[in-house]
C-alpha positions in Angstrom: 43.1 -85.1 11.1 45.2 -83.7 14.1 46.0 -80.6 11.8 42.4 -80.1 10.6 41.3 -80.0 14.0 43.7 -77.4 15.5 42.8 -75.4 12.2 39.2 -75.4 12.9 39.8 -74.6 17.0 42.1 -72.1 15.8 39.5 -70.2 13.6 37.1 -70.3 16.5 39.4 -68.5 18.7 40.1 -65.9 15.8 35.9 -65.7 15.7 35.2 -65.2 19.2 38.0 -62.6 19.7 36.3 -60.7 16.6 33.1 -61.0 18.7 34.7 -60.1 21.6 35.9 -56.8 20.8 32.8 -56.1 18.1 30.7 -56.4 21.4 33.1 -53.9 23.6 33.4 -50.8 21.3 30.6 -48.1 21.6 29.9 -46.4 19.1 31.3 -43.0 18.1 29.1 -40.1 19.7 27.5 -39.2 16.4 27.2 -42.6 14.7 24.0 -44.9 14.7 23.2 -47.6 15.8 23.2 -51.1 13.7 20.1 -52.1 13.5 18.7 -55.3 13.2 15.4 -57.3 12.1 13.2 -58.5 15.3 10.4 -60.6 14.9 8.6 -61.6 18.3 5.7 -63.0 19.0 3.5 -63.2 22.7 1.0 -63.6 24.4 -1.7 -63.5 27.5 -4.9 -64.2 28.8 -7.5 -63.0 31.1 -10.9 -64.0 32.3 -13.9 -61.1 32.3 -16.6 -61.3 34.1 -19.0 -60.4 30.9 -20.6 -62.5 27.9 -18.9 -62.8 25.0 -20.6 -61.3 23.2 -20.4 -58.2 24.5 -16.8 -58.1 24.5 -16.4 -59.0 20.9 -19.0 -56.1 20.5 -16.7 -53.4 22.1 -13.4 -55.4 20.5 -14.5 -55.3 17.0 -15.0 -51.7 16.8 -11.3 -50.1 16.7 -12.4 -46.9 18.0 -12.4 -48.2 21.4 -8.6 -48.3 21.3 -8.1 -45.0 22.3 -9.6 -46.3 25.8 -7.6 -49.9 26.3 -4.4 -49.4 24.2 -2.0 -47.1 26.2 -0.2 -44.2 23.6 -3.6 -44.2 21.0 -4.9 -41.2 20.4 -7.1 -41.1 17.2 -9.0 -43.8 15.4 -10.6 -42.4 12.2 -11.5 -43.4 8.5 -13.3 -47.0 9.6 -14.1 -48.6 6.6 -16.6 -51.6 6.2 -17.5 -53.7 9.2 -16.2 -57.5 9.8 -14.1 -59.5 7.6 -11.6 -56.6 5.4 -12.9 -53.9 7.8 -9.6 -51.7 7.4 -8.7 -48.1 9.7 -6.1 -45.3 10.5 -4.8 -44.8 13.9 -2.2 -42.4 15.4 -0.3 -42.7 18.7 2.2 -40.8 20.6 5.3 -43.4 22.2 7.9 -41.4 23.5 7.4 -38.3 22.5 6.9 -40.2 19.0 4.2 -39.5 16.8 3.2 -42.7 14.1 0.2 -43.0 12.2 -1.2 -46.4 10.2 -3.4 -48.3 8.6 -4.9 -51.6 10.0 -7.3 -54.2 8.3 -9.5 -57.2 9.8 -7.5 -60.4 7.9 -9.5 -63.2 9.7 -13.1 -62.0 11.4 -15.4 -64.7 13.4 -18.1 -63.5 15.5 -17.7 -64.6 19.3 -14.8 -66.3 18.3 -12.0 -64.5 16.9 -10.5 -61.0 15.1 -7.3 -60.8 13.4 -6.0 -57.2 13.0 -3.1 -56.8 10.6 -1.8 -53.5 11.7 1.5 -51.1 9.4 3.3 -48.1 10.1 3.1 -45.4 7.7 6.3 -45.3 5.8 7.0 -49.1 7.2 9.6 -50.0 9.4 6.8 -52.2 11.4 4.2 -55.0 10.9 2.3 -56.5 12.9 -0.5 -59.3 13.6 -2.9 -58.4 16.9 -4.9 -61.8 17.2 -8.1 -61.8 19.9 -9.2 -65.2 20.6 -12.9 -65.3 22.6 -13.3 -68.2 25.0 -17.2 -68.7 26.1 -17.6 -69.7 29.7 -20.1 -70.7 31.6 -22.1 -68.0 33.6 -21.5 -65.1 31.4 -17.3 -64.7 31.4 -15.2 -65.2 28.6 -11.6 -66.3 28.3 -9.7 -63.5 26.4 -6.3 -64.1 24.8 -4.4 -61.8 23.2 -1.6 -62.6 20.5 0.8 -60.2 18.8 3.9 -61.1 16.7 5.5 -58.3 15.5 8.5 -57.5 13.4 10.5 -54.5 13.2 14.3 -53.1 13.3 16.2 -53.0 16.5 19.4 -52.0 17.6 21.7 -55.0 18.6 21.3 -56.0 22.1 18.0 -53.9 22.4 16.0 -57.7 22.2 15.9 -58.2 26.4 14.0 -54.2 26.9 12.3 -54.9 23.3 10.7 -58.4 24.8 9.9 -56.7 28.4 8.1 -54.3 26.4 5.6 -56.4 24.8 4.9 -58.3 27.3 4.0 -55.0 29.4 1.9 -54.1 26.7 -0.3 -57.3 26.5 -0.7 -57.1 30.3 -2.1 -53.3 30.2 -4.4 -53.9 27.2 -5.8 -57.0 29.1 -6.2 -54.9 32.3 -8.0 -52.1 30.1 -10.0 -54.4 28.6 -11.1 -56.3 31.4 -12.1 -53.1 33.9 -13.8 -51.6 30.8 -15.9 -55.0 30.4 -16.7 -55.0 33.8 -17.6 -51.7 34.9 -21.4 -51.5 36.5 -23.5 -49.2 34.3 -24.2 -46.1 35.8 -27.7 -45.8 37.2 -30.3 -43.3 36.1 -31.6 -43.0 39.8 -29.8 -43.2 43.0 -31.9 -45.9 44.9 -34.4 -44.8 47.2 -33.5 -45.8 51.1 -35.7 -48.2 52.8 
């Protein structure tokens, strides 16, 4: 027993030195990256000051992206309406251009949209759920879920995660001053 024991401490050691030095060496200047898969999935909420419906209204058509979702730039070919409704985007991240095709998996009115979004010539996938909370006096509870899987390089996870999570707080933020902007008036009131 003493000897299988000192065996399996021994390999451990052998192990962690491998990691050890695997996890010190750079890579040579013209080598890439390993890359690894990521799956992740997150999540916030927010409370707007609107009805529900209204903000499923505005949430169900993907053309309002290009206002809320930070590096959109073009929503075209919208195909159907509810339940398989399907569109291409495009988007600039980093001096990046990607295009894709999304479609509406799961669709209730007032209640929820499911948006399975992929990158042209894959690489990424990725499930945008919006979940509509009615509350009393006109506001809705709106929570956004996205779980998303992709390649990263190793070690990237930590920036990859604080990434996301900025994202979901700047589309709520969109969301929620586009929601609660006042209407522009026709008239300027008259003074009394």
């Amino acid at each position: 027993m003493k000897k299988s024991r000192n065996g399996i401490v021994m390999l451990g050691l052998i192990l962690l030195a491998g990691m050890m030095v695997s996890a010190n060496t750079a890579p040579a200047e013209n080598e890439q990256p390993t890359m690894f898969p990521w799956s992740n999935s997150f999540f916030g909420s927010t409370e707007i000051k609107a009805p529900v419906e209204k903000v499923f209204a505005y949430l169900s058509d993907p053309r309002h992206m290009t206002i809320y979702y930070p590096g959109i730039n073009g929503i075209d070919n919208v195909q159907g309406r509810g339940l398989g409704l399907t569109y291409h985007w495009s988007m600039e991240d980093g001096g990046q251009k990607f295009t894709g095709r999304d479609v509406y998996v799961d669709f209730i009115p007032n209640r929820k949209i499911v948006d399975a979004a992929g990158m042209d010539g894959g690489g990424y996938a990725a499930t945008f759920t919006l979940i509509f909370h009615p509350l009393p006096k006109n506001r809705v509870k709106l929570t956004i879920v996205i779980q998303d899987s992709h390649a990263l390089p190793a070690g990237a996870e930590k920036d990859h995660y604080a990434m996301d999570q900025q994202l979901i707080n700047t589309l709520l933020k969109n969301i929620k001053t586009e929601m609660e902007k006042k209407p522009a008036s026709a008239k300027p009131e008259k003074e009394k």
